[in-house]
BATORTOR-174865 format. One record per residue: residue in one letter; x, y, z of N, C-alpha, C in turn. Coordinates in Angstrom, 2 decimals, padded with zeros to 5 digits, m for minus. Last residue first. Example, Ala and Ser with C-alpha at 12.3 -4.5 7.8 and 13.67 -1.06 7.14 Angstrom:
% residues 2
+------+---------+---------+---------+---------+---------+---------+---------+---------+---------+
! kero !     nc1 !     nc2 !     nc3 !    cac1 !    cac2 !    cac3 !     cc1 !     cc2 !     cc3 !
+------+---------+---------+---------+---------+---------+---------+---------+---------+---------+
!    s !  012.85 ! m002.25 !  007.08 !  013.67 ! m001.06 !  007.14 !  012.90 !  000.03 !  007.87 !
!    a !  013.19 ! m005.69 !  007.80 !  012.30 ! m004.50 !  007.80 !  013.20 ! m003.30 !  007.80 !
+------+---------+---------+---------+---------+---------+---------+---------+---------+---------+
***
This chain:
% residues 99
+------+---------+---------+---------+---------+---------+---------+---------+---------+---------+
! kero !     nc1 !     nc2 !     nc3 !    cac1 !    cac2 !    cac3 !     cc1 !     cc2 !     cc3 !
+------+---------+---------+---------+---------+---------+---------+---------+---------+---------+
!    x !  001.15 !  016.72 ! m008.14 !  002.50 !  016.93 ! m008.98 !  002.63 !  016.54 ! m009.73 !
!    x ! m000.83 !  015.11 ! m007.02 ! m000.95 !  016.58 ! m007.40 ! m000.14 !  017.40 ! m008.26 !
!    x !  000.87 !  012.55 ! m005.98 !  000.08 !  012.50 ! m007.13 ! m000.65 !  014.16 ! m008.04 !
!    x !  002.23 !  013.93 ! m004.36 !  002.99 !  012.89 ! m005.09 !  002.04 !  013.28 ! m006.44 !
!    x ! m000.20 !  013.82 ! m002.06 !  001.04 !  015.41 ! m002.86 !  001.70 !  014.89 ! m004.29 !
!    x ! m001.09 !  011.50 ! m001.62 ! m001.78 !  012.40 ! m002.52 ! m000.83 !  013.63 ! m003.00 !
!    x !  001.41 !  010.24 ! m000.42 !  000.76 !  010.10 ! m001.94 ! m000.03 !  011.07 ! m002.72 !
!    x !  001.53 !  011.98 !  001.91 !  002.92 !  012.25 !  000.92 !  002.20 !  011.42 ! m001.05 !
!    x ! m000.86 !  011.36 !  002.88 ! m000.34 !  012.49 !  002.49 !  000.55 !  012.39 !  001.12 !
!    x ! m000.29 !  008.71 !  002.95 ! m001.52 !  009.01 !  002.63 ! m001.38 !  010.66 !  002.12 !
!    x !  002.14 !  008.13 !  005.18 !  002.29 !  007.73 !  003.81 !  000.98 !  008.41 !  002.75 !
!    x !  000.24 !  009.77 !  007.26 !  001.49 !  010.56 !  006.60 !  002.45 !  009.83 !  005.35 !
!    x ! m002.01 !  007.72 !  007.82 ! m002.24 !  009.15 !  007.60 ! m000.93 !  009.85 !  006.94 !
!    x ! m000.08 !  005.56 !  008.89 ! m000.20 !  005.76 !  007.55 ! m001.32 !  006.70 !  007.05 !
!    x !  001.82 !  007.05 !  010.95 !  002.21 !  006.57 !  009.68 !  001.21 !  006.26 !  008.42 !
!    x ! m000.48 !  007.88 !  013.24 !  000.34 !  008.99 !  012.18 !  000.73 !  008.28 !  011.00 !
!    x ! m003.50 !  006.19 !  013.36 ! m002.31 !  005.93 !  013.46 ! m001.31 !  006.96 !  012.39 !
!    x ! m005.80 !  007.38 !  014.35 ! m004.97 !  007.04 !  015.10 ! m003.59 !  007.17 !  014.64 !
!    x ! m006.87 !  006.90 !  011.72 ! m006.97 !  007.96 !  012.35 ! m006.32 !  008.41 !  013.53 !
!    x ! m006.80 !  003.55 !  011.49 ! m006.08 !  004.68 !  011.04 ! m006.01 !  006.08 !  010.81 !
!    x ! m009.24 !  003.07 !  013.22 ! m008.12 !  003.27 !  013.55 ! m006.88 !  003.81 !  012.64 !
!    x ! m011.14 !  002.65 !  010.92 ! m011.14 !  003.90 !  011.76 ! m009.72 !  004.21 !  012.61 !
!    x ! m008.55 !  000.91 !  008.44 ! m010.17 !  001.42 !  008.84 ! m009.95 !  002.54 !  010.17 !
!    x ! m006.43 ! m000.55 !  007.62 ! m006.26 !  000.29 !  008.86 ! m007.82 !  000.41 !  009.57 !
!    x ! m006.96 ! m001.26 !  005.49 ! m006.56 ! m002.67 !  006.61 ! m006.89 ! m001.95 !  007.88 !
!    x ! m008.85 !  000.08 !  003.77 ! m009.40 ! m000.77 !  004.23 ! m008.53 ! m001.62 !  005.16 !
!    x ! m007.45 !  002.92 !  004.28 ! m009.19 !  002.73 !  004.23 ! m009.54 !  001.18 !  004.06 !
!    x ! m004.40 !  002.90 !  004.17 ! m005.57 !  003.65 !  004.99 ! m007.08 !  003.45 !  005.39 !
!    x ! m004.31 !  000.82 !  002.44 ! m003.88 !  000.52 !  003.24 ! m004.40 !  001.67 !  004.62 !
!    x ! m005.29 !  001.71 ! m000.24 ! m005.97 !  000.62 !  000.65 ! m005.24 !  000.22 !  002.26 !
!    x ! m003.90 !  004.19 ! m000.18 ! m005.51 !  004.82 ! m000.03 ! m005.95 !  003.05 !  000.38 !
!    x ! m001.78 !  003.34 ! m000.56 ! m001.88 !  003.99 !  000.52 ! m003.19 !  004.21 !  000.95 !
!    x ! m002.09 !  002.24 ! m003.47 ! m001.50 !  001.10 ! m002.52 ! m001.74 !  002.15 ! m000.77 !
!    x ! m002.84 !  004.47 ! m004.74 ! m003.78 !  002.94 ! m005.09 ! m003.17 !  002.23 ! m003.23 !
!    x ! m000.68 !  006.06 ! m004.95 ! m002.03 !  006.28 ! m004.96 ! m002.70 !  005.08 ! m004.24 !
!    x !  001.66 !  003.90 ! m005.88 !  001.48 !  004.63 ! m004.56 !  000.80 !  005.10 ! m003.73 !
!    x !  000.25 !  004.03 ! m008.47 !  000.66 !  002.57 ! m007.26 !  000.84 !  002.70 ! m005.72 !
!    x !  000.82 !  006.70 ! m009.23 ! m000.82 !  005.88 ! m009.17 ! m000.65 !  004.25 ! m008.61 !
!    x !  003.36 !  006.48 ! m009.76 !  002.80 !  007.39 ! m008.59 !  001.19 !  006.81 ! m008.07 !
!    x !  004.27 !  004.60 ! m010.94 !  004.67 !  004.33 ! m009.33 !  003.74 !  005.45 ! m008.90 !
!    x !  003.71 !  005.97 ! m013.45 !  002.71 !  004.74 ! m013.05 !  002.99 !  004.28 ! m011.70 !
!    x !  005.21 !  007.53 ! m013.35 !  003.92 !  008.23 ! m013.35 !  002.92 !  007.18 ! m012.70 !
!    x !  007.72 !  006.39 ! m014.10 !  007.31 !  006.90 ! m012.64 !  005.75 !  007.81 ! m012.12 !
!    x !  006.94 !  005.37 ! m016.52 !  007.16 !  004.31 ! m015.17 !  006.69 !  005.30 ! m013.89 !
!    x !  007.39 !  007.53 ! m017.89 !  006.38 !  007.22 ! m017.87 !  005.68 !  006.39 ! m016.64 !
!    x !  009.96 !  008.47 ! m017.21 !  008.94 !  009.43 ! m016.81 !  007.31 !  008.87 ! m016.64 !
!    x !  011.32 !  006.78 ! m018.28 !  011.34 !  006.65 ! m016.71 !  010.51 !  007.94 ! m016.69 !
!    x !  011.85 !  004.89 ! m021.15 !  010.92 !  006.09 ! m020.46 !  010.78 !  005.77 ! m019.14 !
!    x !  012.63 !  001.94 ! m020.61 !  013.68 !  003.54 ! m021.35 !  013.16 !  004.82 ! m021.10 !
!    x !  012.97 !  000.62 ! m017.86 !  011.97 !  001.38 ! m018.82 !  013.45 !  002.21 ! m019.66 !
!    x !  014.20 ! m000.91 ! m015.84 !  014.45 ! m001.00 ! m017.30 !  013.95 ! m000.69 ! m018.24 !
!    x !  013.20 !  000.53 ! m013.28 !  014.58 !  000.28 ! m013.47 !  014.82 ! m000.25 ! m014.70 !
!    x !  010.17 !  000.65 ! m013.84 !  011.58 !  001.68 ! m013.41 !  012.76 !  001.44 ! m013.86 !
!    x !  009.55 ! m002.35 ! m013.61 !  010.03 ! m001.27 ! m014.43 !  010.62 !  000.19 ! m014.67 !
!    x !  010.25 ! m002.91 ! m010.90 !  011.29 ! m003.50 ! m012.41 !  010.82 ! m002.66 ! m013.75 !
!    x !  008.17 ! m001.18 ! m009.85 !  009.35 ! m001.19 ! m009.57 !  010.68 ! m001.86 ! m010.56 !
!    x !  006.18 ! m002.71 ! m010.70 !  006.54 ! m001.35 ! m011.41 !  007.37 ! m001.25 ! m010.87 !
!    x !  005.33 ! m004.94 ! m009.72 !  006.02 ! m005.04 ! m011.47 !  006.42 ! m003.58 ! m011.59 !
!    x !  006.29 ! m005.08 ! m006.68 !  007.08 ! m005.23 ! m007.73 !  007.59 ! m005.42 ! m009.10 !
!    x !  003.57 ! m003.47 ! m007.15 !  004.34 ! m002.63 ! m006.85 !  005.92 ! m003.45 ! m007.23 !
!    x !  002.04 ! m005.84 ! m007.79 !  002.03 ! m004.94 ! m008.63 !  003.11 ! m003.83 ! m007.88 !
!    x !  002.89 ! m007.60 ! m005.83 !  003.02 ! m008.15 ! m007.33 !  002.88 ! m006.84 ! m008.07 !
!    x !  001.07 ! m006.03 ! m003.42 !  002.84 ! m006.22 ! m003.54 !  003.49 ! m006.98 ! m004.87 !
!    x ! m001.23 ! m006.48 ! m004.10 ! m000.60 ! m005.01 ! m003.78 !  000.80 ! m004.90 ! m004.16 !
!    x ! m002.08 ! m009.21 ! m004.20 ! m001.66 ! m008.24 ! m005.34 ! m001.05 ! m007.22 ! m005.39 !
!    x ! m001.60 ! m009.27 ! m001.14 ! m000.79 ! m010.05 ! m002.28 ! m000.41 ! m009.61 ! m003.59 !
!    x ! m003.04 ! m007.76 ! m000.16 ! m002.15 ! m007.74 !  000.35 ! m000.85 ! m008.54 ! m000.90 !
!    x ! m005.42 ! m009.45 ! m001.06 ! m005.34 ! m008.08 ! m001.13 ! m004.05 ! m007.79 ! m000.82 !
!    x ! m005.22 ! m012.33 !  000.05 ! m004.67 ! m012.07 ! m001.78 ! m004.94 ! m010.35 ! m001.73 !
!    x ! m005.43 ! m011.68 !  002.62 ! m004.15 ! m011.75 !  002.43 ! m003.88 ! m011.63 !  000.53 !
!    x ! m008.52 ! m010.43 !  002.81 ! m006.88 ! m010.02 !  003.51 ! m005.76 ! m010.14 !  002.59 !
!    x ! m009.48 ! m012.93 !  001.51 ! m009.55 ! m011.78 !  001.34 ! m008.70 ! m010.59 !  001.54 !
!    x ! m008.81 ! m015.05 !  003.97 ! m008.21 ! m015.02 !  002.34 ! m008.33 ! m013.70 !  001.70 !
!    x ! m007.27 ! m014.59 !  007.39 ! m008.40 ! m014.73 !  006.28 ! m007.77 ! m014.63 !  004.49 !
!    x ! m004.98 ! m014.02 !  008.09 ! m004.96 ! m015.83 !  008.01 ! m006.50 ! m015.50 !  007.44 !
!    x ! m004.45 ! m011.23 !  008.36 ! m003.90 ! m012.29 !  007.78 ! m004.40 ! m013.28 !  007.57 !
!    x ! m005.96 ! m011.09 !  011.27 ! m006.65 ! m010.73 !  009.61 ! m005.71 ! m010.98 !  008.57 !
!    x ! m005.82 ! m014.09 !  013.17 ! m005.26 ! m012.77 !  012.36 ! m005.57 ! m012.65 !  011.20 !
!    x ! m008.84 ! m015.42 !  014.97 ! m007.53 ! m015.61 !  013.59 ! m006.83 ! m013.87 !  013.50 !
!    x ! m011.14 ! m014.82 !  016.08 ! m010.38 ! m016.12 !  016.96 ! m009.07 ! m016.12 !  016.22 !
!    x ! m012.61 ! m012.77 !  014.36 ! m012.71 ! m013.96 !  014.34 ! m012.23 ! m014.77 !  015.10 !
!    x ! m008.93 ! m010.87 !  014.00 ! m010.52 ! m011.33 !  013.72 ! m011.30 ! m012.37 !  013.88 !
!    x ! m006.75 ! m009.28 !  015.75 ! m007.41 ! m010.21 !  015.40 ! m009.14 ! m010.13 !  015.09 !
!    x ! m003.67 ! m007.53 !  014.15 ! m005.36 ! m007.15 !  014.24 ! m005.81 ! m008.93 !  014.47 !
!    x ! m001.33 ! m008.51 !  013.50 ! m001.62 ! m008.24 !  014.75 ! m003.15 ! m007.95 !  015.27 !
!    x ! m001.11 ! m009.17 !  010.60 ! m000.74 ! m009.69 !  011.32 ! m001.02 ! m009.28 !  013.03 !
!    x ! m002.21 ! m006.72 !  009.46 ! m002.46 ! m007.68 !  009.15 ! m002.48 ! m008.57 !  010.29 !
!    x !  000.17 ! m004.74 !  010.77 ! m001.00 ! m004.08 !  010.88 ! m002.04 ! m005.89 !  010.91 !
!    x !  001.76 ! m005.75 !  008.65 !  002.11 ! m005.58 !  010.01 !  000.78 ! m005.59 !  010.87 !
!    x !  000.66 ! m005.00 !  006.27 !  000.61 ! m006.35 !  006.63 !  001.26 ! m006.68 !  008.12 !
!    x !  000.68 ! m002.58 !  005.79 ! m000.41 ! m002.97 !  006.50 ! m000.38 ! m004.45 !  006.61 !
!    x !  003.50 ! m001.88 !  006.21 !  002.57 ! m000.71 !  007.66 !  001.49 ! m002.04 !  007.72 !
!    x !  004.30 ! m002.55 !  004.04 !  004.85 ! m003.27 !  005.18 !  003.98 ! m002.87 !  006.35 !
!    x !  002.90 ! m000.80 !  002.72 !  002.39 ! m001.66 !  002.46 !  003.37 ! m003.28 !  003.53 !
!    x !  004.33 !  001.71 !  003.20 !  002.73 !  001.56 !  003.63 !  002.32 ! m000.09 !  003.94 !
!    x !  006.78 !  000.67 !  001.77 !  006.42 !  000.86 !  003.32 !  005.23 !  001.53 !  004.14 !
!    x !  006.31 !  000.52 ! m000.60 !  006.31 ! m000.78 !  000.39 !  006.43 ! m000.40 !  001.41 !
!    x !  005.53 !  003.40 ! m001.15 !  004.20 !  002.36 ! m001.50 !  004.98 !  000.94 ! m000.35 !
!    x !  007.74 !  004.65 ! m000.76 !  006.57 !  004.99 ! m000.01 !  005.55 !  003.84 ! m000.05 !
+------+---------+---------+---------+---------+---------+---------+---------+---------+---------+
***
């Protein structure tokens, strides 16, 4: 769920222009976009070599959290009211996380 929000907003990135530039090609943008995805692939390796996978997956859930709520509220902004996908990655996190 988290990389494919997080494919939603660098897609998203890449086509929004700002400025004369794609909101990509600003810096702010893109190291946001950057960390997002360093931290979803440190928890993702851990998953896969935690001995506690309950714990890991607690911590994918609050990555998931984290990574949908920026990709709703700051790449998307008002237009992601518009857009079903990531209103419905946004869902499926907060349920995720209620559980």
């Amino acid at each position: 769920m988290s990389r494919s929000a997080l494919d939603l907003a660098a897609a998203h990135a890449r086509r929004r222009i700002v400025f004369g530039h794609p909101l990509d090609a600003h810096q702010h943008p893109a190291v946001r976009l950057a960390a997002l995805s360093a931290r979803l692939e440190a928890v993702r390796s851990l998953i896969y070599r935690e001995d506690r996978p309950s714990q890991a997956l607690g911590l994918a859930r609050n990555v998931a959290m984290d990574t949908t709520t920026d990709v709703l509220l700051q790449f998307h902004g008002a237009s992601s009211l518009l857009d079903d996908d990531a209103q419905l990655f946004y869902c499926r996190a907060l349920t995720e996380a209620a559980l």
